[in-house]
VMD Tcl script that builds the backbone (N, CA, C; Angstrom):
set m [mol new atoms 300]
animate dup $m
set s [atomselect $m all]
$s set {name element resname resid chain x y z} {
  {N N UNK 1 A 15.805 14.007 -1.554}
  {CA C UNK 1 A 16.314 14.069 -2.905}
  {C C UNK 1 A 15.359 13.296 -3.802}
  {N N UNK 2 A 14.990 13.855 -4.792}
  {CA C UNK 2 A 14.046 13.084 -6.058}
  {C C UNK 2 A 14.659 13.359 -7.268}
  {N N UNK 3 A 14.483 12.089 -7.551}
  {CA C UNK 3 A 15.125 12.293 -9.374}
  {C C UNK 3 A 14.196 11.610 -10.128}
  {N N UNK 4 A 14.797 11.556 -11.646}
  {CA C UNK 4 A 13.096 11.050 -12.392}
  {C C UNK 4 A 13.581 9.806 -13.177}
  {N N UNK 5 A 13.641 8.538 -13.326}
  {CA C UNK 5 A 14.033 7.545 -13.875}
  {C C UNK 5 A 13.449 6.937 -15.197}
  {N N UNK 6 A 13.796 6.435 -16.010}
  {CA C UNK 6 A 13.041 5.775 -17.301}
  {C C UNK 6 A 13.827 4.990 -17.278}
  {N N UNK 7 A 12.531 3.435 -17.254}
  {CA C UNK 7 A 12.420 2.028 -16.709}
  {C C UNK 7 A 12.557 1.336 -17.725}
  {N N UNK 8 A 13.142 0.252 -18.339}
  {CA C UNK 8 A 13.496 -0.659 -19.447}
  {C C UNK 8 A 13.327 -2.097 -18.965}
  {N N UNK 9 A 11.934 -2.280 -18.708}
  {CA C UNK 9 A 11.954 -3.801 -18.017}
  {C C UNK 9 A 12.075 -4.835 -18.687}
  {N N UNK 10 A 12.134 -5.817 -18.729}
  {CA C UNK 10 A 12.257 -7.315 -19.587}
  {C C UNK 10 A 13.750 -7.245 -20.210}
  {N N UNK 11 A 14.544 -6.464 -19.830}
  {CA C UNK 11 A 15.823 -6.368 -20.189}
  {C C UNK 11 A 17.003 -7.544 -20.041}
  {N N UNK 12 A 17.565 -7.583 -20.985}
  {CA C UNK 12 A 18.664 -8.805 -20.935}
  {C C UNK 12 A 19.645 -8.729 -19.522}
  {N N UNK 13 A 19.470 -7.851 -19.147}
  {CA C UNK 13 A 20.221 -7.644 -17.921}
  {C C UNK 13 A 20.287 -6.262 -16.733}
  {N N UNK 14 A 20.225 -6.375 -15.395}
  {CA C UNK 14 A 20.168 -5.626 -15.048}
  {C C UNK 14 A 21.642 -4.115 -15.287}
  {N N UNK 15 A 21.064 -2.999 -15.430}
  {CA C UNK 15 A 21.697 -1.978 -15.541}
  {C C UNK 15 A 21.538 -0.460 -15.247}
  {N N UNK 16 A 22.160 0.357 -14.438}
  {CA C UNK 16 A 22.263 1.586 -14.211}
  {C C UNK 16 A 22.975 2.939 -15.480}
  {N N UNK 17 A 22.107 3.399 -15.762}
  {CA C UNK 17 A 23.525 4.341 -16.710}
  {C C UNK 17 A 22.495 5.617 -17.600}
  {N N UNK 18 A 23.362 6.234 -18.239}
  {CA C UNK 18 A 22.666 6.970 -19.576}
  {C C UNK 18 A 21.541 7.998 -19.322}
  {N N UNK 19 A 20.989 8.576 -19.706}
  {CA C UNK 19 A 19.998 9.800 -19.642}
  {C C UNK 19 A 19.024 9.615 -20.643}
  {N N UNK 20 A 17.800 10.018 -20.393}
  {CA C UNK 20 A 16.302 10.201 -21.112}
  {C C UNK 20 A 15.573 11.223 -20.875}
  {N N UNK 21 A 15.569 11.915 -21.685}
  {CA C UNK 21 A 14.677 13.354 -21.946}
  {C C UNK 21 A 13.993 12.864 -22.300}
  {N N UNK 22 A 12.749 13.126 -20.997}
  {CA C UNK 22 A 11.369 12.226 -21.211}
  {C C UNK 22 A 10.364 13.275 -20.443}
  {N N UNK 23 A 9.051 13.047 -19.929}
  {CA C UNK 23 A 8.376 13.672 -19.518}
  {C C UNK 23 A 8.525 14.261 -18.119}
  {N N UNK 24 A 9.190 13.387 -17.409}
  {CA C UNK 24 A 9.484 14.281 -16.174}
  {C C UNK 24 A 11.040 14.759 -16.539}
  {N N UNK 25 A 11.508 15.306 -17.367}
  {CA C UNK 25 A 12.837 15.880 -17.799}
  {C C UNK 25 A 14.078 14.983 -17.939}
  {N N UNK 26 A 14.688 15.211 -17.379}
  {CA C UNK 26 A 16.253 14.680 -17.512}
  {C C UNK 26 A 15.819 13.343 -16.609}
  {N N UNK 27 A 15.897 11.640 -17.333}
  {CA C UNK 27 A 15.666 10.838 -16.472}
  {C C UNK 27 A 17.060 9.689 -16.881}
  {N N UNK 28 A 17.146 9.215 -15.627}
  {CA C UNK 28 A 18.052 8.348 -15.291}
  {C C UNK 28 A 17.734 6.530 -15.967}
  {N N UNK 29 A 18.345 6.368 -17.126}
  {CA C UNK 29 A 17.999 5.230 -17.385}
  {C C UNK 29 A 18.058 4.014 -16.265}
  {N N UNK 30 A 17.560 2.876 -16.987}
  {CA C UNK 30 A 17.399 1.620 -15.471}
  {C C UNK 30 A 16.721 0.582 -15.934}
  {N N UNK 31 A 17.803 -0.259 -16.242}
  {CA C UNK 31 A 17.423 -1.698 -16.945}
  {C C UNK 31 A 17.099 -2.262 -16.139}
  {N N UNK 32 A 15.750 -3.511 -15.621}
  {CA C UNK 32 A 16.054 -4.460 -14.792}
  {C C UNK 32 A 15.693 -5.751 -15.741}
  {N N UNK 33 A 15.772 -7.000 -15.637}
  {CA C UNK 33 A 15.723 -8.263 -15.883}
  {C C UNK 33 A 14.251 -8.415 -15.883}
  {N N UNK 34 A 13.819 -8.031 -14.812}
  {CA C UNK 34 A 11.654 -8.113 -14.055}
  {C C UNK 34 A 11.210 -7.565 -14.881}
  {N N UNK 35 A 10.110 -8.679 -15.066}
  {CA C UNK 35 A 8.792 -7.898 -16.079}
  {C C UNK 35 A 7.904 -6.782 -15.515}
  {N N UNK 36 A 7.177 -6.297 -16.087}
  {CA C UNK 36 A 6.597 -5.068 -15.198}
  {C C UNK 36 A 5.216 -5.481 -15.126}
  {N N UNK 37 A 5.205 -6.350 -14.296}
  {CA C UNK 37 A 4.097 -7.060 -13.976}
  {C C UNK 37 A 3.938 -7.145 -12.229}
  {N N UNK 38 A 2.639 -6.705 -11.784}
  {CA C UNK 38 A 2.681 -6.770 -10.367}
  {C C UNK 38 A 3.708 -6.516 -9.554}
  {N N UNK 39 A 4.313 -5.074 -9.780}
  {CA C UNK 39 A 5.625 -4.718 -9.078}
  {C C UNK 39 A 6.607 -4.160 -9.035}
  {N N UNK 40 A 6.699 -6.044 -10.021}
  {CA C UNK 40 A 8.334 -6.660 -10.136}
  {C C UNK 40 A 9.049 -5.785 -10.449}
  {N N UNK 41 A 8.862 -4.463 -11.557}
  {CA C UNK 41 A 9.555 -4.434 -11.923}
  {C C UNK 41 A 10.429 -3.340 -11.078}
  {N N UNK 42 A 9.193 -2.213 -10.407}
  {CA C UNK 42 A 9.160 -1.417 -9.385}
  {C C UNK 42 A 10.480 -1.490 -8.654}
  {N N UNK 43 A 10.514 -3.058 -7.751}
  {CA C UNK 43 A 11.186 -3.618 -6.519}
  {C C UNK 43 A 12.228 -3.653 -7.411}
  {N N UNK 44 A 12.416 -4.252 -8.364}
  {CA C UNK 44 A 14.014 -4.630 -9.321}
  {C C UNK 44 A 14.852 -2.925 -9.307}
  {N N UNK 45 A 13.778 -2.051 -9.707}
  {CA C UNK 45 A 14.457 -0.864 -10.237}
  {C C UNK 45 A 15.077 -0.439 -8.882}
  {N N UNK 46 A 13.996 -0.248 -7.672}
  {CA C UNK 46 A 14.848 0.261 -6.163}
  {C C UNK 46 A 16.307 -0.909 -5.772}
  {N N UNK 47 A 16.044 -1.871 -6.152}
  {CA C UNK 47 A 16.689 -2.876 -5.918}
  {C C UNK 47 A 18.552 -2.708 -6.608}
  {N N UNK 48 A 18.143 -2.364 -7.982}
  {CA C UNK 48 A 19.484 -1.741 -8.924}
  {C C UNK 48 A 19.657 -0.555 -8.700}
  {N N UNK 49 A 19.007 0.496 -8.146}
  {CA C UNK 49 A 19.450 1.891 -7.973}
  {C C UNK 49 A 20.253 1.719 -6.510}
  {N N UNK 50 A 19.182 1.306 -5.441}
  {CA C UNK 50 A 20.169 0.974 -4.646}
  {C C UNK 50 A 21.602 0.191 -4.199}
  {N N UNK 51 A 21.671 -0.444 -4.960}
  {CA C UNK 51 A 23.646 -0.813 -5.623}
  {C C UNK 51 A 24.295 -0.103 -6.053}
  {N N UNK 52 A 24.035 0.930 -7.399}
  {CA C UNK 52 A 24.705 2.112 -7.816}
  {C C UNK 52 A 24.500 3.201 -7.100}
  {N N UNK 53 A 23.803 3.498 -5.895}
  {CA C UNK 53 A 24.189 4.627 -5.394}
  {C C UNK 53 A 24.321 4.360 -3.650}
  {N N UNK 54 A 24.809 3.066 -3.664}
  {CA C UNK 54 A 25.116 2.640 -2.343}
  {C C UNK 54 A 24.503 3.131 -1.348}
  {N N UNK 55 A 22.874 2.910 -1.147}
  {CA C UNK 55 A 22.377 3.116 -0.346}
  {C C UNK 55 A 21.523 1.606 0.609}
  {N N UNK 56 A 20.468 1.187 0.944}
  {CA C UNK 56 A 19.622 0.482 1.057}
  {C C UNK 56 A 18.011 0.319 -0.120}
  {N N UNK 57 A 17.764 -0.461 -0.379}
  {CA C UNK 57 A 17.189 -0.457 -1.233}
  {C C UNK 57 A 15.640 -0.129 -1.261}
  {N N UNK 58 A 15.211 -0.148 0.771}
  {CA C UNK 58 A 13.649 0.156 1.164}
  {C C UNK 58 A 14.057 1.520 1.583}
  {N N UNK 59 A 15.235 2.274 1.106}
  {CA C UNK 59 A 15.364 3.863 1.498}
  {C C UNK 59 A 14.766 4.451 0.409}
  {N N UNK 60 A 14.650 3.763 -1.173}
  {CA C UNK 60 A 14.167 4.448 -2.322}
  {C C UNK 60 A 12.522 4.029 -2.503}
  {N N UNK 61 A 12.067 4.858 -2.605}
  {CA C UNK 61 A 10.602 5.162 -3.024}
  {C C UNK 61 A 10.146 5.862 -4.199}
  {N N UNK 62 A 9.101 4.816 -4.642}
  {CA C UNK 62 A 8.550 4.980 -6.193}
  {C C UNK 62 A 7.506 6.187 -5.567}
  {N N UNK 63 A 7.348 8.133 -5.968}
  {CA C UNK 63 A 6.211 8.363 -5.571}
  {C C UNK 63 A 5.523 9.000 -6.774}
  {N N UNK 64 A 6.221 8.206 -7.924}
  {CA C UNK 64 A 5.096 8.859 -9.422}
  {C C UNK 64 A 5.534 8.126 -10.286}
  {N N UNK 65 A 4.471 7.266 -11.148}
  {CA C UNK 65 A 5.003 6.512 -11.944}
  {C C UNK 65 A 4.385 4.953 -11.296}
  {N N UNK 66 A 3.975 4.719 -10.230}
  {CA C UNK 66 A 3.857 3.424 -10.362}
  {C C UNK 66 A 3.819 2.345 -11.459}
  {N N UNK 67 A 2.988 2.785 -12.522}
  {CA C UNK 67 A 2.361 1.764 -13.665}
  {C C UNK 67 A 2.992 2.233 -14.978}
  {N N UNK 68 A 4.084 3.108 -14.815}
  {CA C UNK 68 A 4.676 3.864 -15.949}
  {C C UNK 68 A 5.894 3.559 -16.124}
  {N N UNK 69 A 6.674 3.496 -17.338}
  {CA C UNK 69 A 8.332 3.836 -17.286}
  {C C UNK 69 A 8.400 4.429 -17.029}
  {N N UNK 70 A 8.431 5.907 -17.044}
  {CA C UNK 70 A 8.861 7.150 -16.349}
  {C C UNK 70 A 8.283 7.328 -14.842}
  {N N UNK 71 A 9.544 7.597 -14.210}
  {CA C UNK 71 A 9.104 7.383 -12.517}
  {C C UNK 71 A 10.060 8.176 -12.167}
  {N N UNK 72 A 9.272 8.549 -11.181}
  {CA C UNK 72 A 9.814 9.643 -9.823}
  {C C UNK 72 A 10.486 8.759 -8.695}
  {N N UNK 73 A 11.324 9.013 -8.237}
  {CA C UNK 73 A 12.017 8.299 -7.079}
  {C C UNK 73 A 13.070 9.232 -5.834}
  {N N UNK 74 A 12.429 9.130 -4.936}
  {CA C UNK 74 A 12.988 9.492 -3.951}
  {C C UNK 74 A 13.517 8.834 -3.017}
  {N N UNK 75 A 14.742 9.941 -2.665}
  {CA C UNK 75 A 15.739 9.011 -1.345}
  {C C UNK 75 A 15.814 9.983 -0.233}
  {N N UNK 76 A 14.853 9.106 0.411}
  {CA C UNK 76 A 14.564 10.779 2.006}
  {C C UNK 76 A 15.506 11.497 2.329}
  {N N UNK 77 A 16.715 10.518 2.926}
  {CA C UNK 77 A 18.021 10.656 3.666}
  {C C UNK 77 A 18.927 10.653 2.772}
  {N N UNK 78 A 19.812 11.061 1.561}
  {CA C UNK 78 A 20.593 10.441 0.901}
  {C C UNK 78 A 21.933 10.745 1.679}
  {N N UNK 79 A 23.356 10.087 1.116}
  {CA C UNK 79 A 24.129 9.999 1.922}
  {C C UNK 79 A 24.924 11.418 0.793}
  {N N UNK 80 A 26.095 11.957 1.635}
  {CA C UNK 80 A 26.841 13.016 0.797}
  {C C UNK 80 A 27.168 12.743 -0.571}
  {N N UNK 81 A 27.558 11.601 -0.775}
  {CA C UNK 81 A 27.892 11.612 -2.051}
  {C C UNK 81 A 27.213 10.902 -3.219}
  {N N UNK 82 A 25.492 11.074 -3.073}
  {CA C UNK 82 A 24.582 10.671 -3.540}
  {C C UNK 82 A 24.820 11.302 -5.019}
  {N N UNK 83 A 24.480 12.787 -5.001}
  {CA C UNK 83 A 24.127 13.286 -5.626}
  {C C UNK 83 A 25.051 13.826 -6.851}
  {N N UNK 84 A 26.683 13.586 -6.599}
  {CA C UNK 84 A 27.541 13.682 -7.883}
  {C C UNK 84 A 27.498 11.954 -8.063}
  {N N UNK 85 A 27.048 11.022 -7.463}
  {CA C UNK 85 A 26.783 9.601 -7.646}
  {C C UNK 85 A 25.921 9.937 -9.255}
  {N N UNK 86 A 25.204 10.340 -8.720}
  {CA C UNK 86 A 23.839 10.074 -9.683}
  {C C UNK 86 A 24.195 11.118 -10.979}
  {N N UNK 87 A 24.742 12.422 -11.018}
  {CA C UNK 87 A 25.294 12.871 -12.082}
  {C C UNK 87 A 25.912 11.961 -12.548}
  {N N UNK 88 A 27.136 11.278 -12.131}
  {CA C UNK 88 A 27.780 10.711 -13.426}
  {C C UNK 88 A 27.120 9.543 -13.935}
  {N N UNK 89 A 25.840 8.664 -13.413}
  {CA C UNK 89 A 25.193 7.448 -13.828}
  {C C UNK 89 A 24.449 8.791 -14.769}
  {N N UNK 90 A 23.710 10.101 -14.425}
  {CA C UNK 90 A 23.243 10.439 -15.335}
  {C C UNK 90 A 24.423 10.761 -16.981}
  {N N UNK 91 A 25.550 11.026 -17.488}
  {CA C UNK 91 A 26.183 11.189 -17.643}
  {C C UNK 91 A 25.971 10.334 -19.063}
  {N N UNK 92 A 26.228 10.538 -20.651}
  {CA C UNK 92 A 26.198 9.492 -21.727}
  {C C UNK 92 A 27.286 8.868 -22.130}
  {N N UNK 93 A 27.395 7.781 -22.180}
  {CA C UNK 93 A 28.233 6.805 -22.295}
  {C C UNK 93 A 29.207 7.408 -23.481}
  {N N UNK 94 A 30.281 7.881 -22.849}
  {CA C UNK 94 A 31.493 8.394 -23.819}
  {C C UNK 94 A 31.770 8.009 -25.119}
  {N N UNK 95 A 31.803 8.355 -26.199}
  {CA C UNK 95 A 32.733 7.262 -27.187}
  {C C UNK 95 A 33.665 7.303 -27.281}
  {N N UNK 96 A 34.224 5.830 -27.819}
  {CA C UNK 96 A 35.281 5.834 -27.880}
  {C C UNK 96 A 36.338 6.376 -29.085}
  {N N UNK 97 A 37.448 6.912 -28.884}
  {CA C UNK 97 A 38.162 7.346 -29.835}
  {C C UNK 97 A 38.385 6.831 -30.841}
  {N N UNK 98 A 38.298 7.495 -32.399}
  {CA C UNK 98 A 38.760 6.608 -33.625}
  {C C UNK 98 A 40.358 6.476 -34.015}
  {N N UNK 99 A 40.536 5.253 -33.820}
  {CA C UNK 99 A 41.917 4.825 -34.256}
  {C C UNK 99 A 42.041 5.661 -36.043}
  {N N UNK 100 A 42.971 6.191 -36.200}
  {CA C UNK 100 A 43.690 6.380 -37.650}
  {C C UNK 100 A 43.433 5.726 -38.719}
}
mol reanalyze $m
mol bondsrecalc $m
mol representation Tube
mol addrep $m
């Protein structure tokens, strides 16, 4: 399974959520805390994807994008319910209803 992510590093906090129509198409937003310096920020992003889609975190692999926000990421093995996982993180944050 590969999906395409856009990376928000130096972020106030780590976070999974929202959608970006970006160059590799429909990408999965992904806040981490890590600067994108030597890595960091790389390991942070497998690190938070793997929490929201309850996998292990050396199962996800960066294979486009190293030095870029926009990144390719694959999960060799994913588990069954990976993939409506990741629809609804792809999914835009609802609004909320206007009171009267």
């Amino acid at each position: 399974m590969r999906f395409a992510v856009r990376v928000k590093p130096g972020a106030k906090r780590d976070a999974v959520g929202g959608r970006w129509d970006g160059a590799l198409g429909a990408a999965l937003v992904v806040s981490v805390r890590a600067p994108a310096v030597e890595g960091k920020a790389n390991e942070a992003v497998c690190r938070v994807l793997a929490g929201a889609l309850a996998v292990r975190a050396r199962d996800l692999v960066v294979v486009r994008g190293q030095r870029s926000r926009d990144k390719l990421i694959e999960l060799p093995d994913p588990p069954q319910d990976a993939a409506p996982r990741l629809a609804e993180l792809l999914r835009p944050v609802a609004e909320s209803p206007q009171s009267p």
